[in-house]
C-alpha positions as CSV (number, residue, x, y, z in Angstrom):
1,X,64.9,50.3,169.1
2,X,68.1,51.8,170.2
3,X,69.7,52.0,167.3
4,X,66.7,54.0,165.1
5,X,66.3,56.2,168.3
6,X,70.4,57.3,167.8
7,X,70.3,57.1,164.3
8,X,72.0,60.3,162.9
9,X,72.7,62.1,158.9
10,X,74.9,64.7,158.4
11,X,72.3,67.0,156.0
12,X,74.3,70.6,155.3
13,X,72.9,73.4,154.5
14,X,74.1,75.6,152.1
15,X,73.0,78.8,153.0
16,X,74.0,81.0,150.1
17,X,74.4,78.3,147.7
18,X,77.5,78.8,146.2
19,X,78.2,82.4,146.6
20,X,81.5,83.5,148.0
21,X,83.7,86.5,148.1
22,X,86.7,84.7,147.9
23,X,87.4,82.8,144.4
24,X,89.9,80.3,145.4
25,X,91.7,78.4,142.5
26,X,90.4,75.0,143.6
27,X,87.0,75.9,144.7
28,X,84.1,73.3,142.9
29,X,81.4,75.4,144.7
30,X,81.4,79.0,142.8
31,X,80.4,77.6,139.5
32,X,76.7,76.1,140.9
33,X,74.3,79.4,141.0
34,X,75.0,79.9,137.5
35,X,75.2,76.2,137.0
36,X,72.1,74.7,138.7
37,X,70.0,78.4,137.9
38,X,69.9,79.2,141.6
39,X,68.3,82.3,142.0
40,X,68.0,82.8,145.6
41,X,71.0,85.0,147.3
42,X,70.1,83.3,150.0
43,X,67.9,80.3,151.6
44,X,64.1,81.7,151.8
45,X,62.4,81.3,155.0
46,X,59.9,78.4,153.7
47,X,63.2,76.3,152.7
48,X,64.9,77.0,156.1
49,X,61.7,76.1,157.8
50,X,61.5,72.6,156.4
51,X,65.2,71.9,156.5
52,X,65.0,72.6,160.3
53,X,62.2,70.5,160.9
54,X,62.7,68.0,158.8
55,X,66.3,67.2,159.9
56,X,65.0,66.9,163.3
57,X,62.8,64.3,161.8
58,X,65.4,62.3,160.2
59,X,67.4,62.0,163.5
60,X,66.8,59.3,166.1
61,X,64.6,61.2,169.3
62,X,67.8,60.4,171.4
63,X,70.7,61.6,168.9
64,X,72.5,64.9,168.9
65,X,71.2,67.0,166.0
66,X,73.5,68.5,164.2
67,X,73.1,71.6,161.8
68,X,75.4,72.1,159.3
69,X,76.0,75.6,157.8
70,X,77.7,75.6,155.1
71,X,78.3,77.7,151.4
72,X,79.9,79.1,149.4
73,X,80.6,81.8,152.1
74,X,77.5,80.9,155.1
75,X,78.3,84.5,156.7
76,X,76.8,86.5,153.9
77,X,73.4,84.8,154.7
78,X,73.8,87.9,157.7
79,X,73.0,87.1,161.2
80,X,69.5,87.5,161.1
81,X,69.7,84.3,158.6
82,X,71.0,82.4,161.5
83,X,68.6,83.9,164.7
84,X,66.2,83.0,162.5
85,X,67.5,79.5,162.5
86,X,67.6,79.3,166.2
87,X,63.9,80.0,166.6
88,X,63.3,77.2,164.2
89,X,65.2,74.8,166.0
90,X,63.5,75.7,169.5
91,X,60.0,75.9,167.8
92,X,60.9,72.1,166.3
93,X,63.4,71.0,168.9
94,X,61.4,70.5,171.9
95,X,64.5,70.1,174.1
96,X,66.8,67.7,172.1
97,X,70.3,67.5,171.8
98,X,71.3,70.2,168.9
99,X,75.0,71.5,167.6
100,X,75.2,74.4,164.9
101,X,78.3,74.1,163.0
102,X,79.1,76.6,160.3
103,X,82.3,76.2,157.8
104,X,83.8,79.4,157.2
105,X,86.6,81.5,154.7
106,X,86.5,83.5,158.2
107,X,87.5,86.6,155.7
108,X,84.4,88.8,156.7
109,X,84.1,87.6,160.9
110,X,83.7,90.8,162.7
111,X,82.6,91.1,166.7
112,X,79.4,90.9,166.4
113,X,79.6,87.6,164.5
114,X,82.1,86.4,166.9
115,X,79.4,87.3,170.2
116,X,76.7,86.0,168.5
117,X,78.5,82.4,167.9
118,X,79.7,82.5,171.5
119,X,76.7,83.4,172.9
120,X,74.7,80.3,171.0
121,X,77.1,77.8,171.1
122,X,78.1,77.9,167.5
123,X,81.4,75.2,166.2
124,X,83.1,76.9,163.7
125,X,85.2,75.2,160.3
126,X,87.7,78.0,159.5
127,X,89.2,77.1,156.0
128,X,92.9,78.1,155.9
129,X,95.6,76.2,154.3
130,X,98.5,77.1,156.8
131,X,101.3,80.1,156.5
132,X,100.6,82.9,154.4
133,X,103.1,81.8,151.8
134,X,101.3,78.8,151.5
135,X,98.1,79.9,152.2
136,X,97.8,82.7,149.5
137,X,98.9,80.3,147.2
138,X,95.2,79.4,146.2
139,X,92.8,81.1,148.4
140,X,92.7,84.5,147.3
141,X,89.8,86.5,146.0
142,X,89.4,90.2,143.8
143,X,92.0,91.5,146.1
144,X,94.4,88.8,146.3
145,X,95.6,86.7,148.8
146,X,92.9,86.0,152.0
147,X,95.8,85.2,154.7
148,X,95.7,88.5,156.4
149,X,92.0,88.4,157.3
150,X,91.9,84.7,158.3
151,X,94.7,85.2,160.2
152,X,92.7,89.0,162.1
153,X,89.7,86.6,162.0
154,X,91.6,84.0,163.8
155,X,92.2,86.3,166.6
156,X,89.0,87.3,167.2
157,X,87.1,83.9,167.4
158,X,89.9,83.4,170.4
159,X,89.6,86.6,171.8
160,X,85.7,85.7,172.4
161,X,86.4,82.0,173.2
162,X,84.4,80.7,169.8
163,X,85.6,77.2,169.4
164,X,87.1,76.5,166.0
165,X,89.0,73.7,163.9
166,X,91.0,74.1,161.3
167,X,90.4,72.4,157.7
168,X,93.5,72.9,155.4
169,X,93.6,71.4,152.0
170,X,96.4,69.6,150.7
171,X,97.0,70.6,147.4
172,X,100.0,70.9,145.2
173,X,101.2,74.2,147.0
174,X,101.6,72.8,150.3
175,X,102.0,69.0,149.8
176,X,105.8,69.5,150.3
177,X,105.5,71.5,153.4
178,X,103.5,68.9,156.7
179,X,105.7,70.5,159.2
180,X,105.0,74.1,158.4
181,X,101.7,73.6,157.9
182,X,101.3,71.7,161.0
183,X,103.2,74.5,163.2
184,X,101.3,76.9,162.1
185,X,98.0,75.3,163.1
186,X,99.0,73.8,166.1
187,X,99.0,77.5,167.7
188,X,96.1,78.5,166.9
189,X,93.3,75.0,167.4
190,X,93.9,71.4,168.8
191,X,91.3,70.1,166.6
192,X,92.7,69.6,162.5
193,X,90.9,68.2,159.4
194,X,93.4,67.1,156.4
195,X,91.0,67.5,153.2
196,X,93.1,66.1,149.4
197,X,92.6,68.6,146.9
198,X,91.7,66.4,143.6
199,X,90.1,67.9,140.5
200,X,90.0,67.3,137.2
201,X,89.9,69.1,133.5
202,X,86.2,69.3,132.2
203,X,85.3,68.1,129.0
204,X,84.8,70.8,126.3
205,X,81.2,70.0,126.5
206,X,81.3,70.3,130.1
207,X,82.5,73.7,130.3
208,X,80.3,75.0,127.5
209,X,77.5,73.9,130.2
210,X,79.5,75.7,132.8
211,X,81.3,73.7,134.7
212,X,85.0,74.4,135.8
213,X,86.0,71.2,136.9
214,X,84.7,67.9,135.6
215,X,81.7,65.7,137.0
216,X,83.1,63.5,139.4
217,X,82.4,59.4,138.4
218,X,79.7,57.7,140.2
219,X,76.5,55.7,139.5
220,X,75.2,58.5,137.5
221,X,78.6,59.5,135.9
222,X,79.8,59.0,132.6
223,X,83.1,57.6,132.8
224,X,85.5,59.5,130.8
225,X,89.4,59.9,131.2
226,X,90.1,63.3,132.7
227,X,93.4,65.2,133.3
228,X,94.2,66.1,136.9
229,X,94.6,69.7,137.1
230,X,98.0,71.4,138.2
231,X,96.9,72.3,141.9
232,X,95.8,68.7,142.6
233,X,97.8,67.4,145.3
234,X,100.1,63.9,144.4
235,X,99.1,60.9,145.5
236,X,102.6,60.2,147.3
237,X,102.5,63.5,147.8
238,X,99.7,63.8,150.3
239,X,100.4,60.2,151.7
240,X,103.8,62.0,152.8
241,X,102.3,65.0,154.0
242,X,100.4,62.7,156.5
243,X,103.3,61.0,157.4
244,X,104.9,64.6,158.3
245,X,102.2,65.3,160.1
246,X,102.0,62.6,161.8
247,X,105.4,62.2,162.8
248,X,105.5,66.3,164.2
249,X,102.3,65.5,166.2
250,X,103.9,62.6,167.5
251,X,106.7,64.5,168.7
252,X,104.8,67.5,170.0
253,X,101.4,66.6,170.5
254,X,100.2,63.0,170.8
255,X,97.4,63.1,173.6
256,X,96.8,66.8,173.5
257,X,96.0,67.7,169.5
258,X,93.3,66.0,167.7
259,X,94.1,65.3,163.7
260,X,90.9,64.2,162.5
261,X,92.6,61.0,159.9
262,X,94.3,60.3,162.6
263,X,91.4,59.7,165.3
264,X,89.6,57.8,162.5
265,X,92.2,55.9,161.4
266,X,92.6,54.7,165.0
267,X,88.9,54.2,165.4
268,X,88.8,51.7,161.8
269,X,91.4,49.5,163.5
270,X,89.2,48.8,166.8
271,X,86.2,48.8,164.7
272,X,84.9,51.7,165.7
273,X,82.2,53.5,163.2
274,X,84.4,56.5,161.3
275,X,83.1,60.3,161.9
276,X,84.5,60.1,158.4
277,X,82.0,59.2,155.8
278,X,85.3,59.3,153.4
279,X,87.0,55.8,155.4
280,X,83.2,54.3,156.1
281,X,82.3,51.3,154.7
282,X,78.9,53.1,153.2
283,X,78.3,56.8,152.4
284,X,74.4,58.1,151.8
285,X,73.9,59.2,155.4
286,X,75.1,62.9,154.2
287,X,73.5,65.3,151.7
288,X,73.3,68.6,150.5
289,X,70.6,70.7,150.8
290,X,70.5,73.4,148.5
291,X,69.6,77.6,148.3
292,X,66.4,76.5,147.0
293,X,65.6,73.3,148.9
294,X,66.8,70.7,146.5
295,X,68.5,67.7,147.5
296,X,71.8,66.5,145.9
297,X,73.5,63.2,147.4
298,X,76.6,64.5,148.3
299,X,77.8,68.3,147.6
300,X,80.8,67.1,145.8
301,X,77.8,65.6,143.3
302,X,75.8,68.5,143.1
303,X,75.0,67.9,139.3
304,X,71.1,68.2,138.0
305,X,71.4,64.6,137.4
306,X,71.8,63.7,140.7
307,X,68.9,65.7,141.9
308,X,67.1,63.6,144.6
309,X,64.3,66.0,145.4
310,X,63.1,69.4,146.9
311,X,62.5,69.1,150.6
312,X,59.5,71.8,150.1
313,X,57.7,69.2,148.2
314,X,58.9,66.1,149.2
315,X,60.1,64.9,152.8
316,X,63.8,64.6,153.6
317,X,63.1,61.2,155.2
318,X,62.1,60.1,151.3
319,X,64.9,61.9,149.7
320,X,67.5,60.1,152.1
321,X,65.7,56.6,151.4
322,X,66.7,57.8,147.7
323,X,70.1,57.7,148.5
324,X,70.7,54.5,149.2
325,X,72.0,53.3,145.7
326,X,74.1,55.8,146.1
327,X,75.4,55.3,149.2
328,X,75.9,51.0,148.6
329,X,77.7,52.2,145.2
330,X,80.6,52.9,148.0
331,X,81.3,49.1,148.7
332,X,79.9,47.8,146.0
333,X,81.5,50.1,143.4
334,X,85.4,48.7,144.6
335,X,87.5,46.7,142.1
336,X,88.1,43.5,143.0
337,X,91.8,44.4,143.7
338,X,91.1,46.2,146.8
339,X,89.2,43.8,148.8
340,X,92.9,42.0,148.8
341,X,94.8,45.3,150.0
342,X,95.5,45.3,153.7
343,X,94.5,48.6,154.2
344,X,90.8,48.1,153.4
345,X,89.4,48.3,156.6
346,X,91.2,51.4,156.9
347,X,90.3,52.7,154.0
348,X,87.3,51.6,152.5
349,X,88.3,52.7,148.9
350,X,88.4,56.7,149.9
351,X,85.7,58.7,148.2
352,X,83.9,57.8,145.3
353,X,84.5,61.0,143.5
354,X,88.2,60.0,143.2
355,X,88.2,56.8,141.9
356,X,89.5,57.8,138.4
357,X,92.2,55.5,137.9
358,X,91.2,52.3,135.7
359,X,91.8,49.4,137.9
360,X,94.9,47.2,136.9
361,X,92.6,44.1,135.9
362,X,90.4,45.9,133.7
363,X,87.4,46.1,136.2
364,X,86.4,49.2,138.1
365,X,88.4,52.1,138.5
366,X,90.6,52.7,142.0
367,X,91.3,55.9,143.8
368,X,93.4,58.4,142.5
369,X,95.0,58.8,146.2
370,X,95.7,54.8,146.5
371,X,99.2,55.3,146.9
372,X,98.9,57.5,149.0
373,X,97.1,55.7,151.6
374,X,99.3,53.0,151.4
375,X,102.3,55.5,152.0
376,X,100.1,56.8,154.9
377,X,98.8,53.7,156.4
378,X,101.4,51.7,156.7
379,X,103.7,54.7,158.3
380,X,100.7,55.1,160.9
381,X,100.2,51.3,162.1
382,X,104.0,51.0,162.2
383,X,104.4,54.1,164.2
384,X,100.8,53.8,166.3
């Protein structure tokens, strides 16, 4: 059939599990060696091994593969790590279609990482939250602020033609600032990714266990009243930060930069199947695999209880048929409220990990970013 033959999942890997040389404020990542026990400093050949073949599996014989490298930091897995990769996707490939994407701090990128990404094709994620003033606000590590670095780092994935995006956070820092943000970006990629920062306090129990942030609600998820923390972005604030956005691209760009909510946003309205498993319908068609071959549904709910597996000793194919409750808790999950909003088709109740406001009617809880998305959509289908 046509559509099991281009059937596709978006299965990261996270290389170095959680391990990172930056420490930035709002990072949920650094806590899960100590966390989940993980005693691997990096992925072990037998785990790479399956997670290259087996994600070959997973994908329809006519899709594009993708492999997703991600961390903590993936460039401390060494380049080895990733030649190693390579050989594993010929040896298993047999000609398909493969992309090897890699999210980076791009803090430690150097020439040789730049040649080898240029030479084999590589998409890079660079992680950097606009001008320096901004930037340094959150992402800093032992020695302070990471602008600097990104910024050489920057430089030298042009300087050997690597393509790169851009993912900047919103968070509190920046939320007031789309047009700076946006200026700065614009010179440096034409492809932009607009992630909301939203965290919230753990539980004293929780961070006796270890974790910094609390457990995110879901199917598995106790639900328990959590404050926000201070970095989180607003909702009307990142709802206006889109707007600002959107109305400099307008003005500059329209046609020639690609803003990622924008292009999916666009897409909902004709119908289109979103890129974005945040404004899909369904989620469950992405996982995490981790240092040591488990399998979590999501890596925002990388929590022992929502352990699916280890693809060592069970098949990723299995795992992912797991994930289904999961993935239907998406829809299925929504207060009756929003299947009366206008936006819904747009978007599709957000993610699940940030529905953490009680609904008004008592039944559910919404998302956290609601208004928000109202500020946002309704700016964007009045402006389209």
């Amino acid at each position: 059939m046509p559509g099991e033959n281009t059937r596709t999942f978006a299965v990261m890997a996270k290389v170095v599990g959680g391990r990172c040389n930056l420490r930035c404020t709002y990072c949920y990542y650094t806590e899960k060696p100590t966390l989940l026990s993980q005693g691997y400093p990096r992925m072990p050949e037998d785990v790479l091994e399956a997670y290259v073949q087996q994600n070959f599996a997973i994908n329809g014989k006519d899709a594009t593969v993708e492999f997703a490298w991600h961390g903590g930091e993936p460039t401390l897995g060494g380049i080895d790590f990733f030649q190693r990769a390579l050989e594993l996707e010929k040896k298993y490939g047999q000609g398909r279609t493969v992309v090897n994407t890699l999210q980076t701090n791009a803090t430690l990128l150097t020439d040789e990482w730049c040649d080898f990404f240029k030479k084999n094709g590589f998409l890079l994620g660079v992680s950097v939250d606009g001008p320096r003033e901004l930037h340094d606000i959150y992402r800093v590590g032992p020695e302070g602020g990471s602008f600097a670095r990104v910024l050489r780092s920057m430089e030298l994935l042009r300087k050997h033609e690597v393509p790169f995006n851009t993912l900047a956070t919103v968070n509190r820092g920046n939320e007031k600032y789309p047009g700076e943000v946006y200026d700065f970006l614009r010179e440096y990629t034409d492809y932009m990714q607009f992630l909301p920062v939203v965290e919230t306090q753990a539980t004293l129990f929780e961070a006796e266990d270890g974790q910094h942030f609390a457990m995110p609600p879901g199917i598995k998820s106790t639900f328990l009243r959590h404050p926000v923390t201070d970095f989180s972005v607003t909702p009307e604030g990142y709802g206006n930060f889109l707007c600002g956005v959107f109305d400099r691209w307008s003005e500059m760009d329209r046609g020639k930069k690609f803003v990622r909510i924008f292009e999916v946003t666009a897409g909902n309205m004709q119908g289109r199947p979103s890129s974005l498993c945040v404004h899909n319908p369904l989620c469950g068609h992405a996982a995490s695999v981790e240092v040591n071959g488990d399998v979590y549904p999501c890596e925002r709910y990388v929590f022992q209880r929502y352990r699916l597996g280890n693809i060592v000793e069970t098949p990723l194919e299995e795992l992912m048929e797991k994930n289904r409750r999961f993935g239907m808790h998406k829809t299925y999950g929504l207060p009756k409220e929003c299947f009366s909003c206008p936006y819904i088709k747009l978007c599709f109740g957000g993610c699940p990990k940030d529905r953490i406001v009680p609904a008004d009617m008592g039944e559910g809880r919404k998302n956290y970013l609601c208004p928000g998305y109202r500020i946002f959509f309704g700016h964007f289908l009045k402006n389209l």
